[in-house]
C-alpha positions as CSV (number, residue, x, y, z in Angstrom):
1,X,0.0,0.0,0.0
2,X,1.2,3.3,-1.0
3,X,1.3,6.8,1.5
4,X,-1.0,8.1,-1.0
5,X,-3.8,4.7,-0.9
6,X,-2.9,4.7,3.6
7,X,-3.6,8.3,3.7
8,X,-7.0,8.3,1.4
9,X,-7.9,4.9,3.5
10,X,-7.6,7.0,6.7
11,X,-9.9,10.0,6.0
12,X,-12.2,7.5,4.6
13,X,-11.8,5.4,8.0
14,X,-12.6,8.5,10.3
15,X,-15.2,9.7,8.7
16,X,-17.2,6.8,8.5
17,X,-15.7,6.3,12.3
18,X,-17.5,9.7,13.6
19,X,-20.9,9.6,11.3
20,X,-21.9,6.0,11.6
21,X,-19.9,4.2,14.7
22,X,-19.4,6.9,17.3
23,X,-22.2,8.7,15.5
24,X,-20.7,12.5,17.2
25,X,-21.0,13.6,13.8
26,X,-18.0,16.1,14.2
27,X,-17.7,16.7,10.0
28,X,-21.3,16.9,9.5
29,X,-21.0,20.3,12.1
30,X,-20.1,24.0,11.5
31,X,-18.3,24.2,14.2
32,X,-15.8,22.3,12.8
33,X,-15.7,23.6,9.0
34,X,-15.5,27.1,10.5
35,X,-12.3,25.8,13.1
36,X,-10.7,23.7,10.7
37,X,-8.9,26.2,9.3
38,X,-7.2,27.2,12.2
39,X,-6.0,23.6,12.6
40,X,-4.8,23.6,8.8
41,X,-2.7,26.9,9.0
42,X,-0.4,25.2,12.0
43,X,-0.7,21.9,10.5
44,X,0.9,23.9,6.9
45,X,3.5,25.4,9.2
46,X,4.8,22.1,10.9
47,X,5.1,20.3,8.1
48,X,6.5,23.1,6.4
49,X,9.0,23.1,8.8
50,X,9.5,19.3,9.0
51,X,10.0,18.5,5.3
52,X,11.0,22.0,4.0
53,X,14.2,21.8,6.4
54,X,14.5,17.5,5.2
55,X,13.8,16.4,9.1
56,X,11.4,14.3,7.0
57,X,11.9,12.6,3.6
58,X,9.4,10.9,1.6
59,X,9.9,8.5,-0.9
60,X,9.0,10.1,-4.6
61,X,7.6,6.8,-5.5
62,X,5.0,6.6,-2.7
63,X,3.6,9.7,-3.0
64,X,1.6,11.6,-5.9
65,X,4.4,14.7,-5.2
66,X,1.4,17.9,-4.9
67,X,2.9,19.9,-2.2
68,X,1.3,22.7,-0.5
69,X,3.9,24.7,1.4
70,X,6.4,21.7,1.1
71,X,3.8,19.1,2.7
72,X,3.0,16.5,0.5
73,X,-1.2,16.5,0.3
74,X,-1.1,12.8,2.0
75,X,0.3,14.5,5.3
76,X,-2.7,17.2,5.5
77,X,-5.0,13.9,4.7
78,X,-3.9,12.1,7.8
79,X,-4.0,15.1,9.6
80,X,-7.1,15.4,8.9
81,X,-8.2,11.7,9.7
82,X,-6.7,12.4,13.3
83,X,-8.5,15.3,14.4
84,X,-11.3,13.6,13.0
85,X,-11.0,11.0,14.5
86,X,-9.8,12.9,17.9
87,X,-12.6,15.0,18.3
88,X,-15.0,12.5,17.3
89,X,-14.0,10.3,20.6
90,X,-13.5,13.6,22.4
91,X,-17.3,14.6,21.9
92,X,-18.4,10.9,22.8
93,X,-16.5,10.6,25.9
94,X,-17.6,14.0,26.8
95,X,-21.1,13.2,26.3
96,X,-20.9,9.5,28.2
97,X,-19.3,11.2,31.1
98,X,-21.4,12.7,34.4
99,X,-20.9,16.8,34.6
100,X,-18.6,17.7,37.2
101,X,-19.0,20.5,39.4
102,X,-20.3,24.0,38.0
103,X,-17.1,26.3,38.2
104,X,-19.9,28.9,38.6
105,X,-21.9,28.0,41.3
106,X,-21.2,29.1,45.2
107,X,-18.0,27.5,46.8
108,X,-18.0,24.3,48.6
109,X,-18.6,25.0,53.0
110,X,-15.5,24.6,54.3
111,X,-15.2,21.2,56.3
C-alpha cells in the first residue's frame, strides 16, 4: 500500500468512524468547517517546517508529489483523519461522562 492509498484509506476510515460508529457527527457540524482552518494553518506550518528543512523525507515513489507549502497532500489527509477522528472520541466521551461540578456555582462550605 502506498502513503497516498494509507492516507485516502484514513480520512475514509474517520469519517465513517464519527458519522456512523461513534455517530458525534463532528464533520457533518459548523463548528468544525468554520475551526478547521485554524488547525490547517499550524498543520501547513509544521510540516512546512519538518520537510522544508529535510527532518522528513518521503519517498517520490509513494507519493503523488502535490505539495502545499512543502507538505505532501497525504500528510494534510492524515491530519485530517486524526482530528477527525480525535474530536469524534472527544465529543463521545464527553457526552458518556457525568458533569462535574459547575465552576460557577457558590464554593464548597469549608469542612
Amino acid at each position: 500500500m502506498t502513503y497516498t492509498m494509507a492516507a485516502v484509506t484514513g480520512v475514509v476510515a474517520a469519517v465513517l468512524i464519527d458519522v456512523f460508529a461513534i455517530r458525534s457527527r463532528v464533520v457533518l457540524g459548523k463548528v468544525f468547517w468554520c475551526t478547521y482552518p485554524i488547525i490547517f494553518g499550524f498543520q501547513l506550518l509544521s510540516n512546512g517546517i519538518l520537510t522544508g528543512r529535510g527532518v522528513v523525507l518521503y519517498n517520490p515513489a509513494d507519493i503523488l508529489g502535490l505539495r502545499l507549502v512543502y507538505a505532501p497532500v497525504e500528510d494534510l489527509l492524515f491530519g485530517f483523519a486524526l482530528i477527525v477522528l480525535t474530536l469524534s472520541l472527544w465529543v463521545r466521551l464527553s457526552a458518556a461522562s457525568p458533569p462535574g461540578p459547575d465552576p460557577s456555582g457558590p464554593p464548597a462550605p469549608p469542612p
